[in-house]
C-alpha positions in Angstrom: -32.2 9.8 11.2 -30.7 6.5 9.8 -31.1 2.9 12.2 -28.7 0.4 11.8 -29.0 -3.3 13.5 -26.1 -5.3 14.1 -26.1 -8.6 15.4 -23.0 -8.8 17.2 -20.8 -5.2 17.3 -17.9 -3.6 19.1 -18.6 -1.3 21.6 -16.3 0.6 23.5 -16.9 -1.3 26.9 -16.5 -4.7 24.8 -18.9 -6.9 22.4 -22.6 -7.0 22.6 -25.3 -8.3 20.8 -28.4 -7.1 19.1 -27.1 -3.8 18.6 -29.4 -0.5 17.2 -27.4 2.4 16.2 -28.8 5.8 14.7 -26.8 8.1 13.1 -27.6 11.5 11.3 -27.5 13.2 8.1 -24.3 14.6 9.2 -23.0 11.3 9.9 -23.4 11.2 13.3 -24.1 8.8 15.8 -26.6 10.1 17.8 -27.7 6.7 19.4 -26.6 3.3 20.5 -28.4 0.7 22.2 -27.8 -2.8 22.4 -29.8 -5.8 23.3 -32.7 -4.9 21.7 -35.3 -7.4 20.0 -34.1 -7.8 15.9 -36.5 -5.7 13.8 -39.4 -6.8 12.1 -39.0 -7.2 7.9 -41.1 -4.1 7.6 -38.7 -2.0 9.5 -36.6 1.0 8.6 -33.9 -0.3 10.6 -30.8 -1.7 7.9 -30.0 -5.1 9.0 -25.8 -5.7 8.5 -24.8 -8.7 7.8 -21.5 -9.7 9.7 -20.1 -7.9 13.1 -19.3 -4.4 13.1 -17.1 -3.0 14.2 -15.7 1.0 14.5 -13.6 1.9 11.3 -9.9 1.8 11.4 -8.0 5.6 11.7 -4.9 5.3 8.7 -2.3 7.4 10.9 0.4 7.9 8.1 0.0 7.9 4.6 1.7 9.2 1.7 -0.5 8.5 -1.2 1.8 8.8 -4.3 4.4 6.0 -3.1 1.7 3.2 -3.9 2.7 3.9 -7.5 5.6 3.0 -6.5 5.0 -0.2 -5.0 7.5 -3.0 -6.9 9.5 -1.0 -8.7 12.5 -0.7 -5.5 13.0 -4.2 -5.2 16.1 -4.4 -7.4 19.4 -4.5 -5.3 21.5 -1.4 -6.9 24.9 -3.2 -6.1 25.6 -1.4 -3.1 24.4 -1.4 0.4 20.5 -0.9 0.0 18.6 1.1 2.8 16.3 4.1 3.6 18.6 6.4 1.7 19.0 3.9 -1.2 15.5 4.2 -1.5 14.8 7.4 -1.4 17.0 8.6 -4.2 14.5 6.5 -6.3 11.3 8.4 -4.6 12.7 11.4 -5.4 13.0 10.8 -8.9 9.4 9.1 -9.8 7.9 12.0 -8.2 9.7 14.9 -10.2 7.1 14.3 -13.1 3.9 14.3 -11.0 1.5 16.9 -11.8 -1.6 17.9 -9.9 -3.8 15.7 -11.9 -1.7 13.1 -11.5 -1.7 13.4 -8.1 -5.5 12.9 -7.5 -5.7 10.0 -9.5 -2.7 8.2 -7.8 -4.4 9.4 -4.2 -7.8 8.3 -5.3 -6.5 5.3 -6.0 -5.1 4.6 -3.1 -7.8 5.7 -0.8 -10.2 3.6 -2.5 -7.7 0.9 -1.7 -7.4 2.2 1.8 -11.6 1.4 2.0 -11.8 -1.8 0.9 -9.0 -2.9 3.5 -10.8 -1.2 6.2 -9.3 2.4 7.0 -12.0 4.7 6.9 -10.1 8.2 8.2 -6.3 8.7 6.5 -3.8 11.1 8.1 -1.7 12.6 4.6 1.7 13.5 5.7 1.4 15.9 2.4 5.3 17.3 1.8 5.2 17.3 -2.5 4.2 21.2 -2.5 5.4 22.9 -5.9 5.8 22.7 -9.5 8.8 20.3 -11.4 11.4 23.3 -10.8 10.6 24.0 -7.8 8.4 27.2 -8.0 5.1 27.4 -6.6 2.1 27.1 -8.4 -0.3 30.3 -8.2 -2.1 28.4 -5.2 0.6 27.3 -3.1 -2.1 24.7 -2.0 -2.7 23.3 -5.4 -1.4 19.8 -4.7 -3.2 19.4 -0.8 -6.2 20.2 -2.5 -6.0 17.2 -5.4 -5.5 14.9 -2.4 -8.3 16.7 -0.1 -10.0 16.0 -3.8 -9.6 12.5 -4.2 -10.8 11.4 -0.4 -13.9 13.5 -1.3 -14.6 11.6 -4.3 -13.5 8.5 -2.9 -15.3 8.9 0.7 -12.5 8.5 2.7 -12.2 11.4 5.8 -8.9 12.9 5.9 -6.9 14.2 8.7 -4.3 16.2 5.6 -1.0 17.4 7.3 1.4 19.8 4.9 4.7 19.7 5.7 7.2 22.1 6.6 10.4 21.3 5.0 13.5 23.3 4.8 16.9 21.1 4.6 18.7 17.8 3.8 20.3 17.2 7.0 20.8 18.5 10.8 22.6 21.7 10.7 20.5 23.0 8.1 22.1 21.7 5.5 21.5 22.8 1.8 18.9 21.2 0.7 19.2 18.6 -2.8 17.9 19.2 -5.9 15.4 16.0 -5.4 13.9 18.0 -2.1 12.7 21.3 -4.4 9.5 20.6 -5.0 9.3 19.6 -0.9 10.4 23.7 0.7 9.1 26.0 2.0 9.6 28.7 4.8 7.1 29.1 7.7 5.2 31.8 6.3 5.1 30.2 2.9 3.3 26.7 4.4 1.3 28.7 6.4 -0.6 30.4 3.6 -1.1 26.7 2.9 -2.7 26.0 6.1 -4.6 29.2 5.8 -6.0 28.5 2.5 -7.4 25.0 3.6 -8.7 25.6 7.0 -10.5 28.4 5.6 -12.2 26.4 2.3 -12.5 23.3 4.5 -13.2 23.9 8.6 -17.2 23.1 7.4 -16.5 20.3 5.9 -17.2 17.2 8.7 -15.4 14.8 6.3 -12.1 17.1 6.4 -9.8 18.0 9.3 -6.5 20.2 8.5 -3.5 19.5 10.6 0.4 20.3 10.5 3.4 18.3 10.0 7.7 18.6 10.6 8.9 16.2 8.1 11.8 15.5 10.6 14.5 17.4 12.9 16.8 16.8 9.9 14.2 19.1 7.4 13.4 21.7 10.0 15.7 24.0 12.2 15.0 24.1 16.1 14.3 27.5 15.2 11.6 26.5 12.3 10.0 24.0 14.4 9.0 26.5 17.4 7.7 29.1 14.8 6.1 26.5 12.5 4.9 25.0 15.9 3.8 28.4 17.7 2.0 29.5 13.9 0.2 26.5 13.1 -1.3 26.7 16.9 -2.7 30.0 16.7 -4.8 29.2 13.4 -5.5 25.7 14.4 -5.6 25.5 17.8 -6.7 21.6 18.7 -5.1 20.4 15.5 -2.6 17.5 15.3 0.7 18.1 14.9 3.3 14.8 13.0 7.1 14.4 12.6 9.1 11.5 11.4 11.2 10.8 14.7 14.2 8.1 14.9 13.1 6.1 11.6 16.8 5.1 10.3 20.1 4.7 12.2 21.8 6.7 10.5 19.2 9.6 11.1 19.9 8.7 15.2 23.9 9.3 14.5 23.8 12.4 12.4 21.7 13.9 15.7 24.3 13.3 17.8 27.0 14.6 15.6 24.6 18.1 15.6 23.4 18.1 19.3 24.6 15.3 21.2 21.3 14.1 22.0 19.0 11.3 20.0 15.9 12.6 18.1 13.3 11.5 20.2 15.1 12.3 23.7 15.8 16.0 22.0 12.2 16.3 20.8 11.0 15.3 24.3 13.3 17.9 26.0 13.2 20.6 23.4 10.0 20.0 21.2 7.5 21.3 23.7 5.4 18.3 22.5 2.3 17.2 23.8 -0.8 14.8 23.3 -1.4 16.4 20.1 1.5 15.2 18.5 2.7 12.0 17.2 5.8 10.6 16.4 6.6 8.5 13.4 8.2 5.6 13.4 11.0 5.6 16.2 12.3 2.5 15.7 15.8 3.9 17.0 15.4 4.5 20.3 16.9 3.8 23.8 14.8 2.2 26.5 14.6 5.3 28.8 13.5 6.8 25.6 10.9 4.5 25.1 9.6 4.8 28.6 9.8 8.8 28.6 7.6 9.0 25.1 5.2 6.7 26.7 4.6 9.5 29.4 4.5 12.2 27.3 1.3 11.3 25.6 2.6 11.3 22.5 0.8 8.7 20.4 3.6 6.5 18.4 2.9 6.1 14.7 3.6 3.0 13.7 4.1 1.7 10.1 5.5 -2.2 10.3 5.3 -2.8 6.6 6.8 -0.2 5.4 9.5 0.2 8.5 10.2 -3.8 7.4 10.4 -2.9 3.6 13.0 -0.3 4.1 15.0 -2.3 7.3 14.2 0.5 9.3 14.3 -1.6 12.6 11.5 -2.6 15.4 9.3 -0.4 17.4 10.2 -1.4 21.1 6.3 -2.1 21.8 6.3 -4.5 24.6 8.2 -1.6 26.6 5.9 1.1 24.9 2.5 -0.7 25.5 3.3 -2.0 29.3 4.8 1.8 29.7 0.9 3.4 29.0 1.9 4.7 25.6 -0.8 4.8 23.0 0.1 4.0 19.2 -1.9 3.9 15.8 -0.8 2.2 12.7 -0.5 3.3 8.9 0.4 2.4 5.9 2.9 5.0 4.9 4.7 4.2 1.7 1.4 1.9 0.8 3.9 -1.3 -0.3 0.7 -3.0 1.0 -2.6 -1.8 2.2 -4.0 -3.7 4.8 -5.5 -3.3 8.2 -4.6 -6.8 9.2 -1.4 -7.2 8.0 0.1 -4.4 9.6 -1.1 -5.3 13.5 -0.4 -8.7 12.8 3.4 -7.4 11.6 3.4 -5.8 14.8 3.3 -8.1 17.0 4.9 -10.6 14.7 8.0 -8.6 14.9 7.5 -8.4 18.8 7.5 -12.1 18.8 10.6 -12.2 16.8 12.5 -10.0 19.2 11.4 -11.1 22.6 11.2 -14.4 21.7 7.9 -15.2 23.0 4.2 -15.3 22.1 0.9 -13.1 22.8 2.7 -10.1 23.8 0.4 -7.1 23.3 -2.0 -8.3 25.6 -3.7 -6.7 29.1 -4.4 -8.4 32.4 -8.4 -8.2 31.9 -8.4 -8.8 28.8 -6.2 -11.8 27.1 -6.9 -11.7 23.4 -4.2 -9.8 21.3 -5.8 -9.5 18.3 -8.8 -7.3 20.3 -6.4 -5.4 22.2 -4.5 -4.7 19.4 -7.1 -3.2 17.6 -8.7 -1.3 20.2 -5.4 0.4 21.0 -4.8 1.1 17.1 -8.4 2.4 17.3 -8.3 4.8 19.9 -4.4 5.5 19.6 -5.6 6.2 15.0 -8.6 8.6 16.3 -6.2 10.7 18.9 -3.4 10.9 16.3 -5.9 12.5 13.3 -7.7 14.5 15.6 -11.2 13.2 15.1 -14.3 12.2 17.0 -13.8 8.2 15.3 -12.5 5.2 16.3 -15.7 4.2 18.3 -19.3 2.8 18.1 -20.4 5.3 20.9 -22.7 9.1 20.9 -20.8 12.0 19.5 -18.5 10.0 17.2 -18.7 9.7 13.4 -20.6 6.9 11.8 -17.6 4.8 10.4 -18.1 1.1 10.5 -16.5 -2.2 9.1 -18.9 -5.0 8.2 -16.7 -7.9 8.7 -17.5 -11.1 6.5 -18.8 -14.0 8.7 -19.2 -16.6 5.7 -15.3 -16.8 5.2 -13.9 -20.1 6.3 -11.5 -18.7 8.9 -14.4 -16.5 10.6 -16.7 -19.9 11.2 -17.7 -20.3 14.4 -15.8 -17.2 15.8 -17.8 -15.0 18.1 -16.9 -12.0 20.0 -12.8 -11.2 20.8 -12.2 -14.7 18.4 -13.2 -12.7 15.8 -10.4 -10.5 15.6 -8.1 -12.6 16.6 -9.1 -14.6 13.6 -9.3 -11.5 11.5 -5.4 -10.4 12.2 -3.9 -13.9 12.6 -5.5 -16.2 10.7 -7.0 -14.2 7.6 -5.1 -15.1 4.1 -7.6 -13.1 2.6 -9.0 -9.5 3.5 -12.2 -9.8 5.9 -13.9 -6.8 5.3 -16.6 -7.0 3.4 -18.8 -3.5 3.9 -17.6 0.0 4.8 -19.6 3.1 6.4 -17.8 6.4 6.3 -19.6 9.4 8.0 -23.0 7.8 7.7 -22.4 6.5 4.0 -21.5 3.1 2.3 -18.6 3.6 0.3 -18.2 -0.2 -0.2 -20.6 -2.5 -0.4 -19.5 -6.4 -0.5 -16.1 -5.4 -1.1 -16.8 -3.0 -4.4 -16.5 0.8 -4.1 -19.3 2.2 -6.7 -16.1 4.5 -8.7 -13.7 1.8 -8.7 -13.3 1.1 -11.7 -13.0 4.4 -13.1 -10.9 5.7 -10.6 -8.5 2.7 -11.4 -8.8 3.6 -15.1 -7.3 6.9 -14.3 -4.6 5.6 -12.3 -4.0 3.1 -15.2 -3.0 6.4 -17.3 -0.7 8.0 -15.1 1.2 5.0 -14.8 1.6 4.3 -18.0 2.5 8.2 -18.7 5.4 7.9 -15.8 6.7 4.6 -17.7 
């Protein structure tokens, strides 16, 4: 048994001070207990130095874009988009081979730590070999990423991704979508594989993922739905929904319904599953995903990189709905920077400050991470997101020496932390009982950066 003190910390019923927190060998908490006297030098009890608070969940990653992070900034002559974008994806990730992915993801992930996510959900879709053929293991390439958050210390919530087509109707899929397919049966030897080498492993959960109604038939997504139940039963289930407009029109054109209403009516969805993105949708469909217990997935950096459009939060939050954030295409890496885009981008649209707020509670930048918090941990499908019995030991140390963190106690502090921080405030991580980084160095960084150095330069 491990003791923790913290003077200050986030608990799930609000701040307190003088906090003693045990935890396991497993990693978990196994007692919490604030108010307590500060322990003596001589005591086994680790004394933090900065509020702590619970480790923020990464709801939607894919690790391999960070490498490409700068390089689709350069206006091709045409109208630049989503799609514009993508043709440029597909091409830097025909060359990536398995080794190459685990240093890109390990990168990534240790960037991930330092910025404060300690759990990332990998929307995994990049299956097979160059040509399209499957490697021996058709899980070859989940396994370098389930590889990389070992080594790093992240936990992973890793989703593999059924993917079929290039557009509704099932249309033939392009030859920059080979390496992406597969049939039901085929990703479910995928999901087999995995849940079997990893269901012990407390830093691993195995979940399933639609890339979109455009990838999958309705007929794929009820099988790939109904399979990935019966072998994982409780797992979470993702699928990019409403991201682009022109996604929302070629629905219609196929069933004369938008992609969120028809995943609502059709999908037999339910709290397990999350939507990404929809920032195309009505306001009765706003108001209907809210009651569905879907959590929304929300990525404001990257849906503002690629002019997606804005998540209709006010109407979302005030409707009940629950939401976590991620990083997605990793353009930037930052806990702060994508709640404060969030409700930046509210403000922008409504016109009006402090908007993702609740009656009993006025601060936005503590609501806002408590609902990314609890939205992150029902998304992945883990016991995280909270300082509290029965959940994993996964802590943020924030930095109380930093000028814009003087004087801030309690709610103030996150305020400060999301609005006012130009640089990152987190200065110590826990993950499952363990420090992965310590003031604001991870003990592999630098060869782990090394070996993303190489692959780079080898996909120059």
């Amino acid at each position: 048994m491990t003791t923790l003190f913290a003077p200050t910390a986030l608990l799930p019923d609000g701040w307190a001070d003088n906090v003693l927190i045990e935890y396991d060998k497993e990693g978990w908490i196994v007692g919490v207990d604030s108010f307590k006297a500060q322990p003596q030098k001589n005591s086994e009890a680790e004394l933090v130095s900065g509020p702590l608070v619970p480790g923020m969940p990464n709801v939607h990653s894919q690790a391999f874009q960070r490498a490409m992070a700068g390089l689709t900034e350069r206006a091709s002559g045409k109208k630049d988009n989503f799609w514009s974008w993508r043709e440029t994806m597909y091409r830097f990730l025909s060359g990536i081979e398995p080794e190459d992915m685990e240093a890109l993801a390990a990168q990534v992930y240790v960037e991930m730590l330092k910025a404060g996510y300690t759990t990332v959900g990998e929307f995994h879709y990049l299956h097979h070999q160059r040509d399209g053929k499957p490697y021996a293991d058709r899980a070859t390439l989940s396994r370098q990423t389930i590889k990389a958050a070992l080594e790093t210390g992240i936990a992973i919530t890793h989703m593999p991704v059924l993917y079929a087509y290039s557009g509704f109707g099932e249309k033939l899929p392009a030859e920059g979508q080979k390496r992406f397919l597969n049939t039901v049966p085929e990703l479910m030897k995928i999901l087999e594989a995995l849940h079997k080498d990893y269901q012990h492993t407390p830093q691993v959960t195995i979940g399933f993922a639609h890339h979109s109604l455009r990838a999958v038939s309705p007929e794929m997504l009820r099988e790939g739905t109904r399979a990935a139940r019966k072998l994982l039963p409780h797992a979470p289930i993702h699928i990019h929904a409403a991201e682009q407009q022109g996604e929302v029109e070629g629905c219609l054109a196929w069933s004369k319904m938008r992609p969120v209403e028809w995943l609502l009516e059709n999908g037999n969805v339910d709290e397990l599953w999350t939507f990404v993105h929809c920032t195309q949708m009505t306001e009765a469909e706003t108001v209907a995903l809210a009651a569905s217990g879907v959590v929304a997935g929300l990525c404001p950096t990257t849906e503002a990189n690629l002019g997606d459009g804005i998540f209709p939060l006010v109407k979302f939050f005030n409707a009940g709905g629950s939401f976590g954030i991620g990083s997605d295409s990793n353009v930037s890496i930052s806990v702060m920077e994508e709640l404060r885009w969030l409700e930046y981008m509210q403000r922008l649209a409504q016109h009006e400050r402090t908007l993702i707020k609740q009656a009993e509670n006025p601060s936005v930048g503590a609501v806002m991470f408590e609902q990314a918090l609890s939205g992150g941990a029902k998304s992945l499908g883990r016991k995280i997101g909270k300082i509290e019995i029965g959940h994993r030991a996964d802590f943020l140390v924030l930095d109380p020496e930093l000028p814009f963190m003087t004087g801030k106690v309690r709610d103030h502090i996150l305020d400060a932390a999301i609005f006012a921080s130009n640089e990152n405030p987190v200065k110590d991580v826990m993950v499952g009982g363990r420090w992965v980084v310590r003031d604001r160095h991870h003990k592999r960084e630098e060869h782990i950066l090394e070996r993303y150095r190489q692959v780079m330069r080898k996909s120059k």
